[in-house]
One Martini backbone bead per residue (centre of mass of N, CA, C, O) as a GRO file, in nm:
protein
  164
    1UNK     BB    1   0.093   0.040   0.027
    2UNK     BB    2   0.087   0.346  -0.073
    3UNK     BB    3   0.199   0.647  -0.036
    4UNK     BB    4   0.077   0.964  -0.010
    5UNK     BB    5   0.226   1.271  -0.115
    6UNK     BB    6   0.215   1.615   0.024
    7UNK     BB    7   0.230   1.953  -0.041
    8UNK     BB    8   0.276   2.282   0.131
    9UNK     BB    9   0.189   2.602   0.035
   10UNK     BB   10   0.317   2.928   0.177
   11UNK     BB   11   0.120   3.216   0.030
   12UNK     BB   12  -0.016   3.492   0.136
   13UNK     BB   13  -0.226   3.288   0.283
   14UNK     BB   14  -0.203   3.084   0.104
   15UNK     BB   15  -0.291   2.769  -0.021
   16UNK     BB   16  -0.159   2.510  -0.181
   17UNK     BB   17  -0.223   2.216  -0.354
   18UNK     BB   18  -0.036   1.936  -0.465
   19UNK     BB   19   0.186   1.728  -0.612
   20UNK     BB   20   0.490   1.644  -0.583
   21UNK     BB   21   0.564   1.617  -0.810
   22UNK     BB   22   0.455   1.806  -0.967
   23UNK     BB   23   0.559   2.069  -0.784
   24UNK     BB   24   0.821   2.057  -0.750
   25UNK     BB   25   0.896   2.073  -1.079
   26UNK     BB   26   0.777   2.383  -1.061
   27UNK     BB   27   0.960   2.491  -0.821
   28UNK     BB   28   1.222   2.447  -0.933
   29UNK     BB   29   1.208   2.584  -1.224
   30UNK     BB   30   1.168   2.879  -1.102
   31UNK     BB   31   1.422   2.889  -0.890
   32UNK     BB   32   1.683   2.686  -0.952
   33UNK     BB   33   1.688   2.613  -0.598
   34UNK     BB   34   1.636   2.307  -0.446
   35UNK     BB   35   1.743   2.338  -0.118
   36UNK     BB   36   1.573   2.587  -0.072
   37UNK     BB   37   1.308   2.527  -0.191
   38UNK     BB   38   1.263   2.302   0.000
   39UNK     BB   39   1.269   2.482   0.272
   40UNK     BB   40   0.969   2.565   0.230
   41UNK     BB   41   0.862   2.296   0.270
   42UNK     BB   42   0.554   2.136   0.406
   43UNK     BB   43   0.487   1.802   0.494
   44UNK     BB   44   0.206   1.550   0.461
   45UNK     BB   45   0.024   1.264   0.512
   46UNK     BB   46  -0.179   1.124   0.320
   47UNK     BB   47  -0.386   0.863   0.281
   48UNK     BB   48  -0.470   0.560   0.190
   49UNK     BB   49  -0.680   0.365   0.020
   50UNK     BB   50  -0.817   0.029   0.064
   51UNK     BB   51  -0.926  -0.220  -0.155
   52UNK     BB   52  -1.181  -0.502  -0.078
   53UNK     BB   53  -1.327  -0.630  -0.288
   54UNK     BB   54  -1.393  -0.587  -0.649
   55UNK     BB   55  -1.564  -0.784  -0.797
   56UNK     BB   56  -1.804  -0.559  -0.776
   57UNK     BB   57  -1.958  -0.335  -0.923
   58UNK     BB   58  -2.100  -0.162  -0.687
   59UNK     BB   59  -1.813  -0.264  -0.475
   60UNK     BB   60  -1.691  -0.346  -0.187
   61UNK     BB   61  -1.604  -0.520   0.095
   62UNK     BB   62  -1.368  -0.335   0.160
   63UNK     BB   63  -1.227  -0.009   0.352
   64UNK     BB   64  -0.926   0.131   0.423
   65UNK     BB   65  -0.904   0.432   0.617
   66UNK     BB   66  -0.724   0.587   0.898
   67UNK     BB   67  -0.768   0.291   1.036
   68UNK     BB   68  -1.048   0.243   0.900
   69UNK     BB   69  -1.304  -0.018   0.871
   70UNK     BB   70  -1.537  -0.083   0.596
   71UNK     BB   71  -1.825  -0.281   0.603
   72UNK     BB   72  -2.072  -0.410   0.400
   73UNK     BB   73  -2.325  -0.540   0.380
   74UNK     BB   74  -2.488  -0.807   0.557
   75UNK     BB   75  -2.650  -1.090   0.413
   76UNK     BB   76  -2.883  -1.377   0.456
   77UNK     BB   77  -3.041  -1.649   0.218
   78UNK     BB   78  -3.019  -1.950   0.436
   79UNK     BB   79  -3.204  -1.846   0.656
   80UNK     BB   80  -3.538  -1.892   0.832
   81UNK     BB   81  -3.452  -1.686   1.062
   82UNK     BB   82  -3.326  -1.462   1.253
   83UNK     BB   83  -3.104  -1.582   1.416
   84UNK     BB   84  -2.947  -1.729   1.165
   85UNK     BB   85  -2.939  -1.463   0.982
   86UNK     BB   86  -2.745  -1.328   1.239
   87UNK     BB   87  -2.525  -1.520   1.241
   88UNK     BB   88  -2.425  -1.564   0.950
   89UNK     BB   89  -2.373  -1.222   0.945
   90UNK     BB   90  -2.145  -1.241   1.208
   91UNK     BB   91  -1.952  -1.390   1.018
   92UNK     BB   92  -1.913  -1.203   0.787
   93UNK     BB   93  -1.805  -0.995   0.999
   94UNK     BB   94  -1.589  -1.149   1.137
   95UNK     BB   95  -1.428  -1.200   0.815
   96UNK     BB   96  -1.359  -0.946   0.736
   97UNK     BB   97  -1.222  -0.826   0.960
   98UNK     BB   98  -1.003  -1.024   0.942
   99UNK     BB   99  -0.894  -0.945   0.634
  100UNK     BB  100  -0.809  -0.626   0.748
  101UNK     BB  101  -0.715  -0.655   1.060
  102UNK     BB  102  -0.949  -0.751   1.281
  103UNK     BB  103  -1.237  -0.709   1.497
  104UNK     BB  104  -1.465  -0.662   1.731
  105UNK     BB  105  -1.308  -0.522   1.930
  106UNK     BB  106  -1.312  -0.260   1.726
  107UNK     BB  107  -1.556  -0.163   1.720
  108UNK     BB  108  -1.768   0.155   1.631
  109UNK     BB  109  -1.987   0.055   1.420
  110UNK     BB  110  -2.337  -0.002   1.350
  111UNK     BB  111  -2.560  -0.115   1.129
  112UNK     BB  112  -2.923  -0.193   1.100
  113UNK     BB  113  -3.132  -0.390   0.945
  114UNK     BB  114  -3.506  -0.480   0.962
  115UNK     BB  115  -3.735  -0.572   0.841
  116UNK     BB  116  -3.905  -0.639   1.122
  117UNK     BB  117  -3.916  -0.499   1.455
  118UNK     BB  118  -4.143  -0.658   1.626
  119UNK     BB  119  -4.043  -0.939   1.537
  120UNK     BB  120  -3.721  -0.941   1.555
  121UNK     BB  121  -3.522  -0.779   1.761
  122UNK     BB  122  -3.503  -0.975   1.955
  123UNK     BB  123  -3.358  -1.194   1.827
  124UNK     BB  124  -3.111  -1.047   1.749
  125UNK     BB  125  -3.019  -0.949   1.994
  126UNK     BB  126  -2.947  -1.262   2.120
  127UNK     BB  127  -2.720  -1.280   1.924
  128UNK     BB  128  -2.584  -1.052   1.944
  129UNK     BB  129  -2.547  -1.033   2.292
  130UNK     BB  130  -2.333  -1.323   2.203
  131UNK     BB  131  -2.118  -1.161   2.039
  132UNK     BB  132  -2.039  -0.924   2.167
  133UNK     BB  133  -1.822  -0.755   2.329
  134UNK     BB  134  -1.878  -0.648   2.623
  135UNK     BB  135  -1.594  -0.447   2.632
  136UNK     BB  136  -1.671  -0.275   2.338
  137UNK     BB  137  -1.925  -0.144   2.244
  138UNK     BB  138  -2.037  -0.003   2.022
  139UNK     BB  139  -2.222   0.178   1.800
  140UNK     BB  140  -2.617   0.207   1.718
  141UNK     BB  141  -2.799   0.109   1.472
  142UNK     BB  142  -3.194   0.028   1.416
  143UNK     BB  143  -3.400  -0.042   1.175
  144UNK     BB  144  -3.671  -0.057   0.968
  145UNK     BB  145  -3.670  -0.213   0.669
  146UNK     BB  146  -3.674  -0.290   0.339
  147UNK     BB  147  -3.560  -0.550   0.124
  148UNK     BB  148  -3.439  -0.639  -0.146
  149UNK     BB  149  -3.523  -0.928  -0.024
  150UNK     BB  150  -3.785  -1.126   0.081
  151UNK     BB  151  -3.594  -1.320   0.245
  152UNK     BB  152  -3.467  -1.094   0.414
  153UNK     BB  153  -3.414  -0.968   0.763
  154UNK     BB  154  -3.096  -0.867   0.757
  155UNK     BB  155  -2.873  -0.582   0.798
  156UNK     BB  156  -2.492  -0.542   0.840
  157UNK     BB  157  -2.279  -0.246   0.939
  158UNK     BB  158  -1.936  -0.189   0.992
  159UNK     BB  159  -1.690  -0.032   1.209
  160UNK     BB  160  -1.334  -0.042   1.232
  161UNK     BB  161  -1.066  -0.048   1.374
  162UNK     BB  162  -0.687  -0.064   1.343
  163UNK     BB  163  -0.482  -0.190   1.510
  164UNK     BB  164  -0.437  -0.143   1.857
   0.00000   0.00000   0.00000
């Protein structure tokens, strides 16, 4: 993962931001005088962004930048009932995460989306609330939602941190 490289030129109270391979070469032919002209500059790393998962043309199935792993809504149409199709999306979630190079205990945020949520909730809470790291828990947003398929009951997306 290569890192981007940006220089900041502070003139007259204004910023310009360029990519450094061109500005520099830019900055080097006005000046034509490389090592004062570069101290002129000051450098900071803006982060790269990581997309895995790219085989969907809709979408990435996993995205890390800046340390924070986001990964896309994940549904199962082979469980019949809620608590099924929650155990094996939170199973996607699990395994995504791991690909990323994190776990649910660095979980930040969680999106979910339930068919029914009078019929649902309870049943996903159970499975959810054996399943999350208890000295851990992201926060959390829960709604209900008609689902891209009929066959579906639950959609989880979320966020979690990379790193320590």
């Amino acid at each position: 993962m290569a890192a981007c490289w940006w220089l900041v030129v502070e003139k007259s109270c204004v910023n310009t931001r360029r990519r450094a391979d061109e500005s520099s070469k830019l900055f080097l032919s006005k000046n034509g005088n490389g090592s004062k002209a570069m101290s002129m500059w000051s450098s900071r790393q803006i982060s790269s962004i990581k997309r895995i998962g790219v085989d969907d043309p809709r979408m990435s199935r996993i995205v890390v930048n800046n340390g924070v792993v986001y990964i896309s809504g994940q549904t199962d149409a082979t469980g019949k009932t809620i608590e099924e199709q929650t155990k094996n999306v939170l199973a996607k979630v699990d395994a995504l995460l791991e690909e990323a190079g994190t776990d649910k205990s660095k979980l930040l945020t969680s999106s979910i989306w339930l068919k029914d949520m009078e019929t649902d909730y309870d049943g996903f809470n159970d499975v959810w609330n054996n399943w999350i790291d208890p000295d851990q828990k992201p926060v959390r947003a829960t709604v209900e939602n008609s689902m891209a398929r009929s066959i579906l009951l639950v959609e989880v997306q979320a966020t979690a941190a990379v790193g320590r």
